[in-house]
C-alpha positions, -999 to +999 in steps of 0.1 A: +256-300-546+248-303-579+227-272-586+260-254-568+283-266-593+260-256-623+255-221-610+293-217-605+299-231-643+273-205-656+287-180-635+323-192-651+309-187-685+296-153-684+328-140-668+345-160-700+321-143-724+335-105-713+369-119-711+366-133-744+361-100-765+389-089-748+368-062-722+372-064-691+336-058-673+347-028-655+361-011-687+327-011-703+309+008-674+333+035-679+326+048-713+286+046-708+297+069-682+313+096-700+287+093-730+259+102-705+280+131-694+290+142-729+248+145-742+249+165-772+213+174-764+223+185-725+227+221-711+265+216-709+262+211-748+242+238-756+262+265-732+297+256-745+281+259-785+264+291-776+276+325-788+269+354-766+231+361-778+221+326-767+238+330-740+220+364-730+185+346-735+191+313-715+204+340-686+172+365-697+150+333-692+160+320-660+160+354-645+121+356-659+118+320-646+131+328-608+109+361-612+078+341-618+082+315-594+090+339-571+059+365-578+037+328-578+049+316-547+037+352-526+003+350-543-001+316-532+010+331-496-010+356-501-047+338-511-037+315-482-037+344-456-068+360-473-086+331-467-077+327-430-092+360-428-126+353-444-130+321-425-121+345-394-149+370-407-174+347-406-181+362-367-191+394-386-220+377-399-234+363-362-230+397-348-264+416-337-251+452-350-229+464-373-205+475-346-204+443-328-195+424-361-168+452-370-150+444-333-151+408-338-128+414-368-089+416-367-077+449-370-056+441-400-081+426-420-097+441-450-127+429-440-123+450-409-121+480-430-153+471-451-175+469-416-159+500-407-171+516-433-201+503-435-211+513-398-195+551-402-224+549-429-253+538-406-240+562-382-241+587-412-273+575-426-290+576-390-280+613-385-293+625-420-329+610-412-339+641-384-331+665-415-341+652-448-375+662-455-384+639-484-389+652-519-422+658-533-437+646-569-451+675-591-484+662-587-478+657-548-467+696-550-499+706-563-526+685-541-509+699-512-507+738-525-543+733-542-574+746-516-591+713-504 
């Protein structure tokens, strides 16, 4: 009972202290209020005491800014679907023929077009071998053209 009473007298007294300087407790809250919303170092400062060049570059620098974000955010969508892909290629590599590993691929991918590629070549490279005679060194030349 006791320890009731003395925490209702302390509570009395710091009610009395506001009441005292003659501010009410509710009247201070409202003026910290409006200085947080009138901050001479906030944007709503710095708009209202810009002429129109300032104003032109903040609207310059957030259109740069949205741009940016914008052009960051699709290369990060981008690397994230380019790795999906190589992780998906990796079938290329357990393939017994070049053709085999060029199937396993999606037909989308750019790794798809590098196996293509690189078959059409083998099938290239395989044709040319009936018809390339290969090319003699001078010296070669003349042991074969010399009398034995």
């Amino acid at each position: 009972m006791l320890q009731t009473q003395a925490n209702a007298t302390a509570v009395q007294t710091a009610a009395s202290t506001d009441t005292a300087t003659g501010i009410a407790p509710e009247a201070t809250a409202a003026p910290k209020a409006h200085e947080a919303a009138s901050n001479s170092y906030g944007f709503e400062a710095l708009w209202s005491g810009a002429d129109v060049l300032a104003k032109t570059v903040l609207i310059l620098l957030l259109i740069m800014s949205a741009g940016r974000w914008y052009s960051l955010a699709v290369k990060v969508f981008e690397q994230a679907k380019m790795a999906k892909q190589a992780r998906a290629a990796q079938a290329f590599w357990s393939a017994k023929t070049v053709a085999e590993g060029s199937q396993a691929l999606d037909t989308d991918s750019p790794f798809r077009f590098m196996a293509d590629a690189a078959h059409n070549a083998v099938r290239k490279h395989d044709g040319l071998m009936g018809h390339h005679r290969p090319r003699l060194s001078h010296r070669q030349q003349r042991l074969e053209a010399s009398p034995a």
